[in-house]
C-alpha positions in Angstrom: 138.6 114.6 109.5 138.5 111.0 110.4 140.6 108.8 107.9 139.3 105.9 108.9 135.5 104.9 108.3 133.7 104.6 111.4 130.1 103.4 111.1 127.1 102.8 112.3 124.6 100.5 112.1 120.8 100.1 112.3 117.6 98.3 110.6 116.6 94.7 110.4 120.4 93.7 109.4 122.3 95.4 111.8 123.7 92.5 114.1 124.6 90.4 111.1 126.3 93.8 109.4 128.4 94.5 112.6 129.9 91.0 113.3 130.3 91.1 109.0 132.1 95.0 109.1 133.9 94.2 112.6 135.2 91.4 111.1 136.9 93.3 108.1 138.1 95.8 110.8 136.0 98.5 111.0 134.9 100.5 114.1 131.3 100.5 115.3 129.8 104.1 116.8 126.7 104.5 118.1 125.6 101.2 118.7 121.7 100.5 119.8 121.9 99.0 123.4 120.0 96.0 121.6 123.6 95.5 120.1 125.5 96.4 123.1 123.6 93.7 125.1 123.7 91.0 122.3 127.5 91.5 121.1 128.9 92.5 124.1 129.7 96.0 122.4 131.0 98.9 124.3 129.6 102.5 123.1 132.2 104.8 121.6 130.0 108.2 121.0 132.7 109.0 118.1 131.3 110.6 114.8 130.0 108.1 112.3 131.4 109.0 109.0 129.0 106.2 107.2 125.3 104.9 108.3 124.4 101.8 106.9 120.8 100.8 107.8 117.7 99.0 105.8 115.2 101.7 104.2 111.5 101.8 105.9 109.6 101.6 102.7 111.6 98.4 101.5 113.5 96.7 104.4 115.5 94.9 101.2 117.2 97.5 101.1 120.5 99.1 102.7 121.0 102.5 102.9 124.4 104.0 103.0 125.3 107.4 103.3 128.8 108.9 104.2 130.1 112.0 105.0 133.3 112.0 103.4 131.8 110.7 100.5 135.1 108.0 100.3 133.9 106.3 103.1 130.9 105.6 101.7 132.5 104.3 98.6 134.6 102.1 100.6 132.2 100.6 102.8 129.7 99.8 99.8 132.0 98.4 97.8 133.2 96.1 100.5 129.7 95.3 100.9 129.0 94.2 97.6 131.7 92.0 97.0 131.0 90.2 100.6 127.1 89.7 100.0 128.2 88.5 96.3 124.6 88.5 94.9 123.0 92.0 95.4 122.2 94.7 93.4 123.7 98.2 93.5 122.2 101.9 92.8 124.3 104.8 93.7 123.3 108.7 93.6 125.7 110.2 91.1 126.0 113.5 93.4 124.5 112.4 96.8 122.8 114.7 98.6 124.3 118.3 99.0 127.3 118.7 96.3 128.1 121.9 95.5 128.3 122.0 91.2 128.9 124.3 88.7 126.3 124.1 86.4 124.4 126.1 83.7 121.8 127.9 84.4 119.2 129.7 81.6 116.3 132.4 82.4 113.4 131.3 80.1 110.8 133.6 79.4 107.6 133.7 82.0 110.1 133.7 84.8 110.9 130.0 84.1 114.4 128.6 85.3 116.2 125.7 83.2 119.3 123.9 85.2 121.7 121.4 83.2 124.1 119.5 85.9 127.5 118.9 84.6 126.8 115.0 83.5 124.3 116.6 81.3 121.0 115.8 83.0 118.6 118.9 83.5 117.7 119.4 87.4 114.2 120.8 89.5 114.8 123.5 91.2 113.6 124.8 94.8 113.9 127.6 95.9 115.3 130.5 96.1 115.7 129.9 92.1 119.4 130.7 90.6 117.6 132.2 87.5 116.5 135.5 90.2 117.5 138.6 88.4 119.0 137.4 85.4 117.3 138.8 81.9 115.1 136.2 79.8 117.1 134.3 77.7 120.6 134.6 79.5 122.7 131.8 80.3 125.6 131.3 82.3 127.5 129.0 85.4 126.4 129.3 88.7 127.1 127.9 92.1 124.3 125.7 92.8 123.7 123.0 95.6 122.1 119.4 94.3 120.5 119.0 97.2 119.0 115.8 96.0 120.0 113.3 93.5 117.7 109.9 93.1 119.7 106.8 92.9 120.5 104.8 90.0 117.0 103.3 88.6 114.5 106.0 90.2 112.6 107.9 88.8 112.7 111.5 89.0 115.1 114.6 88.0 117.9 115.9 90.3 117.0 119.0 92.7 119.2 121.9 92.9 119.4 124.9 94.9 120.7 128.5 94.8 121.1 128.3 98.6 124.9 127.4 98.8 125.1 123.8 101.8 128.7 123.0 102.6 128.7 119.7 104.9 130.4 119.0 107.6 131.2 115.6 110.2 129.2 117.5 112.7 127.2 120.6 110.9 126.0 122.2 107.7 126.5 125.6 106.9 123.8 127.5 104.4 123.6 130.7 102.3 121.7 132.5 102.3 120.0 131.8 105.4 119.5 132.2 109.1 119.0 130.6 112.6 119.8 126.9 113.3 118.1 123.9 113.6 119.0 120.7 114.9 119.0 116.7 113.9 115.8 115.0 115.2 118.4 112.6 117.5 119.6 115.6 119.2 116.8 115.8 122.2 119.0 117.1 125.1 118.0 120.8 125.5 121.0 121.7 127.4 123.2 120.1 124.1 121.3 122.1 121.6 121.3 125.9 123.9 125.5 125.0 123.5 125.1 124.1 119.6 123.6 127.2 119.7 125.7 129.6 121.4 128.8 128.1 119.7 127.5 128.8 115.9 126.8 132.5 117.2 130.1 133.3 118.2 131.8 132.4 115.0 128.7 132.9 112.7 126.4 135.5 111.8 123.3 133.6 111.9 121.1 136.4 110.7 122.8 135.6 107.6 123.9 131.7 107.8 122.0 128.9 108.9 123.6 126.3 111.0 122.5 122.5 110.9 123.7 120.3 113.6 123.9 116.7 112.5 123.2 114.1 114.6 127.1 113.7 115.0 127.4 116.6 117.1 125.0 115.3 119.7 128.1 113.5 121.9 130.7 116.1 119.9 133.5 118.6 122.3 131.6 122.4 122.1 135.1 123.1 120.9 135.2 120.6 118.4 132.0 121.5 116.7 133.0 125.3 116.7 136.2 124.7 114.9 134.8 122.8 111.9 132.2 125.8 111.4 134.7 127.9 111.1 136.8 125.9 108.8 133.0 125.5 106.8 132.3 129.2 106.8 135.9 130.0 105.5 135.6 127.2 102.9 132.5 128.7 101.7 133.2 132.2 101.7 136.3 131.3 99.6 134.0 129.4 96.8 131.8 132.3 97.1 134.8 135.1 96.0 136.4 132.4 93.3 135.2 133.2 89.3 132.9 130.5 88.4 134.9 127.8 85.5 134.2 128.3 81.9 132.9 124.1 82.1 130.5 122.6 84.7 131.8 120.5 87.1 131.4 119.6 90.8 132.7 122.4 92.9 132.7 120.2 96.5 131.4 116.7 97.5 128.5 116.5 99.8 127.1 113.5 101.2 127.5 109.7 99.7 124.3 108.4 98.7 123.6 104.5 98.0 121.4 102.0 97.6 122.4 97.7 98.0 119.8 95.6 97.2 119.5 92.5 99.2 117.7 89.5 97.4 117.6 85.8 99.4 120.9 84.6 98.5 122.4 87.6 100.4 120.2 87.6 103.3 120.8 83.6 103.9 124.9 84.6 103.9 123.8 87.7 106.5 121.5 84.3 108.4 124.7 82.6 109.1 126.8 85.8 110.1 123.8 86.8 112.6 123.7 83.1 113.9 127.2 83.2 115.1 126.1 86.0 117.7 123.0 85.5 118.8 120.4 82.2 118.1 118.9 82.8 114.5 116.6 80.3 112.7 116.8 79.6 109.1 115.1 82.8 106.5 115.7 85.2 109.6 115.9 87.8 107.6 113.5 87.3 104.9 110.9 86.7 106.9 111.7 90.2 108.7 111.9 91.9 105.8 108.3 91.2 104.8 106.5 93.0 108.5 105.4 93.1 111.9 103.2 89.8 111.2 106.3 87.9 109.8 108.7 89.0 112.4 106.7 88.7 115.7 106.8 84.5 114.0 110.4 85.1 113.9 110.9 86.4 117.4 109.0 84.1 119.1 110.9 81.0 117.3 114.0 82.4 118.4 113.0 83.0 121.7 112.4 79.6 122.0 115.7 78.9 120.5 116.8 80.1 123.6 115.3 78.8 126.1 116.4 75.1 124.1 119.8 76.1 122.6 119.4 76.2 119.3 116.9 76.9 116.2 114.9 73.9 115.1 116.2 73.2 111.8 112.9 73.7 110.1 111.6 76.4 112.4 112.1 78.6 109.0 110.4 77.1 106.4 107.2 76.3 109.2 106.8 79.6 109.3 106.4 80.3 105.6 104.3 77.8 105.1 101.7 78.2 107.9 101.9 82.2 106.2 100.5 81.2 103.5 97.8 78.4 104.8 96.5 81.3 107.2 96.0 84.1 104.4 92.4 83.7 104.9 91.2 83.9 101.2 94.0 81.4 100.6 95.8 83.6 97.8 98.7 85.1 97.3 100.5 88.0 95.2 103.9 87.7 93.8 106.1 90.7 94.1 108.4 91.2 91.0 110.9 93.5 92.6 113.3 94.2 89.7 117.1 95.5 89.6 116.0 98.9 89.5 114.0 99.3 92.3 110.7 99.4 90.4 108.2 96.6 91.0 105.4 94.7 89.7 102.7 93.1 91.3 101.0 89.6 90.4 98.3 87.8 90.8 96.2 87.4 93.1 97.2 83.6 92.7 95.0 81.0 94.2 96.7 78.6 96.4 96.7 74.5 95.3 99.0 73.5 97.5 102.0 73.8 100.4 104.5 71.7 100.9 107.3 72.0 103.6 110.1 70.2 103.5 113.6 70.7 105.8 115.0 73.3 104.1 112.5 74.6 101.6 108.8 75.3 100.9 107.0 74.8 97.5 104.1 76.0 96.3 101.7 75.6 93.1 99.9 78.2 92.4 96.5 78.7 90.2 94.8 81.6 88.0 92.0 81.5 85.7 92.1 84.3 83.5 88.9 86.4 82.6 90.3 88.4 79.8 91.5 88.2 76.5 95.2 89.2 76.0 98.8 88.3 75.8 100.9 85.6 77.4 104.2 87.0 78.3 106.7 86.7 76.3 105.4 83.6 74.3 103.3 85.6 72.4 100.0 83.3 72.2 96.3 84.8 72.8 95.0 83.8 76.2 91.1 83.7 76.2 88.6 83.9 79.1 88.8 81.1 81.0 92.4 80.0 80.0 94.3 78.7 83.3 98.0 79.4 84.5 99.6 77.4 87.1 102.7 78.6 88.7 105.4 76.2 90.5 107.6 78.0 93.2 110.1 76.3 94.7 111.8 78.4 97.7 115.6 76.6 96.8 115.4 77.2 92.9 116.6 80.3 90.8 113.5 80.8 88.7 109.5 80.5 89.0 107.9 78.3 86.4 104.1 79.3 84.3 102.6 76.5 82.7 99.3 78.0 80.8 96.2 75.4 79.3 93.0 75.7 77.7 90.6 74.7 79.3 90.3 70.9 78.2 93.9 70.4 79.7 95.8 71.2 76.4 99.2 73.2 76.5 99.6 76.4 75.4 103.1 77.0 76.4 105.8 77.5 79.6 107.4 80.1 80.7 110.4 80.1 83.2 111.1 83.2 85.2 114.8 83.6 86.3 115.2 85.2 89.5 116.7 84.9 92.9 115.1 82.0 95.6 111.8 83.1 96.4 110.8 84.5 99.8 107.3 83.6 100.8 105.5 85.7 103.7 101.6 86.5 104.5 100.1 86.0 101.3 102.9 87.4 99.3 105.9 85.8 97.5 108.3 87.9 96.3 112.2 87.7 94.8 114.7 89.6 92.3 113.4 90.0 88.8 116.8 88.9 86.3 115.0 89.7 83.6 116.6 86.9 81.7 113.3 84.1 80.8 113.3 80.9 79.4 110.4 80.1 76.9 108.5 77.3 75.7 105.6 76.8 72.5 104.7 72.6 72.1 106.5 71.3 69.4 109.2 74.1 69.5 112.7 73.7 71.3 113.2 76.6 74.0 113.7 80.2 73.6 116.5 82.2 76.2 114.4 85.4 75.7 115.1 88.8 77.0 119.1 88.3 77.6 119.7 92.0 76.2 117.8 93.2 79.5 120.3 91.2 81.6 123.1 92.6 79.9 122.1 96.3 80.2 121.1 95.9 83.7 124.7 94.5 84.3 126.7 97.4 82.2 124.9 100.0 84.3 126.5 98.9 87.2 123.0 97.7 88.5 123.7 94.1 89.5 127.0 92.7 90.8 129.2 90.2 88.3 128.0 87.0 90.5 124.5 87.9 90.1 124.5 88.4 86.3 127.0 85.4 86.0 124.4 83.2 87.8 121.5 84.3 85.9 122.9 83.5 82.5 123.9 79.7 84.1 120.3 79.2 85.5 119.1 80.5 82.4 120.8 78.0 80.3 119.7 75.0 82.5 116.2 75.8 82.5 116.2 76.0 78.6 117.8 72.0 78.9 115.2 71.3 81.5 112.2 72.2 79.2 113.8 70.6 75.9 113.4 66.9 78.1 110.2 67.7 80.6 108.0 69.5 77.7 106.5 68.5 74.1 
């Protein structure tokens, strides 16, 4: 087993991440030849014990998983403390730890598991609760074969087939045959997989994984760790289970780092020291294929000129949102969690690029009667909201009137810088919000929120540290600007 991470790297911040991890000595494996080219980067086909990549569904997002699950641990929290202001959601078990937990027959064939941190588990098939008598309980070997991070939702998912992970495989009971990681495409590479699990494996009664590891792996090396699996799991199959639950064997590292603007402007300048990168690089790539082919072709232009314009950046954001073609954009209040809530749509008023920034006001006449936030005062048909978003500030400001022009109160949203794409504006929720009534001195509402999300391990010390001080000032702000 390697004891020192190696790692590799893909997604939308994969040059910045590999000057960043280089830099704090780690090896890079498996590089892309986009990396090769732009770095200068040899490829080493060693095993990656950690991938760190951004996530499809939200390119905000880094995914790390490790195999040992230490590495991934290490590398995370190296992470974190780098990027400073970034959120954090780990999978308590990962993905295929072996646990002692207990497991109860119910009556109608149903099957109740309880995981040793006391949270009940979904199971898939084939059920642990097969031939046991209704009503029985005991421990049993299970595998979690998938554990949501921090903040999902969903229960765990446990299996009675028995997965013991390897750098290169996965070895499975009950089972049979193999199968093979979608990057292994040579057929020559997987016939030799193949004949190397069935002479030290009965397959007819194992099932053999190949991970994507074992694509540029010695035959030799690959057939030694099997064995060293099979032998591992045969001996946790013949050992009593323990009076107590508790995890049995580690599986895979599982984690999620949220990157909000603060962090991606720090992962701007890393990437600019490599290659030519304009201002908002990676916001703007986080938000699509319209955003980035902006992005591409203003640092293609870069260099053929030799560096960025300075304002290239904030251009781009603001001719986004003058082309939306119904001239409205939605606000996407991604929160610490990974839940999200969607506003608006918002009526453009106006755009204004500057250097560094872009600011926006925003309109909304509302057509039903309800609730303003958190200020607690009846909006009626035909009420109007205007909303101030200023892509260098820590919070988004809601001023709400009647129709005649008279005030019915602000609210100030504390979050990260906004990041402004086509039609959309998103950031990072903080939860903590500064409100406003006329003739009433400001309210720091919601704090408690803030705090939880902090003691869960959600949000990093900078973050929450920042939040309260934004907080504080935009509570000062609206004492001297409002009535």
């Amino acid at each position: 087993m390697l004891t020192i991470p190696t790692i590799r790297v893909r997604g939308i911040f994969a040059t910045a991440l590999t000057v960043l991890l280089r830099r704090q000595g780690y090896i890079i494996v498996d590089t892309s030849r986009v990396l090769q080219e732009r770095l200068g980067l040899p490829y080493l086909p060693s095993p990656a014990t950690v991938t760190v990549k951004s996530t499809e569904e939200r390119p905000d997002n880094l995914l790390i998983f490790s195999y040992p699950r230490e590495h991934g641990v290490e590398v995370a929290s190296r992470l974190l403390k780098t990027l400073k202001y970034a959120t954090f959601r780990e999978s308590k078990y990962g993905n295929n730890t072996l646990v002692h937990a207990v497991v109860e027959a119910r009556q109608g064939g149903g099957c109740r598991v309880v995981l040793p941190d006391g949270r009940e588990a979904s199971v898939r098939a084939p059920s642990p609760c097969a031939g046991m008598a209704s009503g029985e309980r005991t421990i049993k070997l299970l595998t979690v074969i998938h554990d949501p991070p921090k903040g999902r939702t969903g229960n765990p998912i446990v299996s009675g087939e028995l997965r013991i992970v390897g750098l290169y495989s996965i070895v499975s009971y009950p089972g049979e045959g193999v199968s093979y990681s979608e990057h292994i495409r040579d057929t020559d590479k997987m016939t030799d997989l193949l004949l190397a699990a069935s002479d030290i494996i009965d397959i007819s009664k194992y099932h053999v994984h190949f991970r994507s590891n074992s694509r540029n792996a010695e035959i030799g090396i690959v057939k030694d760790e099997i064995s060293k699996l099979l032998d591992e799991l045969k001996s946790l199959l013949e050992t009593p289970p323990p009076e107590e639950p508790g995890v049995a064997r580690w599986g895979e590292y599982l984690a999620l780092i949220g990157v909000p603007r603060p962090a991606k402007d720090m992962l701007d300048e890393l990437r600019s020291e490599a290659y030519p990168t304009i201002r908002f690089h990676h916001t703007l790539k986080s938000f699509g294929r319209e955003e980035s082919r902006h992005v591409d072709c203003a640092e293609s232009a870069a260099q053929v000129y030799g560096a960025p314009q300075p304002r290239s950046g904030t251009i781009i954001m603001g001719f986004l949102v003058d082309k939306h073609p119904k001239k409205t954009v939605v606000i996407d209040h991604l929160q610490p969690s990974g839940r999200s809530l969607r506003l608006g749509p918002f009526m453009v008023e106006s755009v204004h690029v500057e250097e560094e920034r872009v600011k926006l006001i925003l309109t909304r006449t509302f057509k039903t009667r309800g609730v303003l936030d958190a200020l607690g005062v009846e909006k009626e048909p035909g009420d109007i909201g205007r909303t101030y978003i200023d892509t260098d500030k820590w919070y988004v400001v809601h001023e709400y009137f009647k129709p005649d022009g008279r005030l019915l109160g602000v609210y100030v949203n504390i979050n990260t810088p906004s990041e402004i794409g086509l039609g959309r504006v998103k950031y990072l929720d903080l939860h903590i919000d500064v409100v406003k009534r006329p003739g009433h001195q400001p309210e720091i509402v919601d704090s408690d929120k803030l705090d939880r999300v902090y003691e869960e391990g959600l949000i990093t010390e900078d973050l929450y540290r920042r939040a309260r001080d934004e907080a504080e000032k935009a509570a000062r702000r609206l004492a001297s600007e409002y009535p």
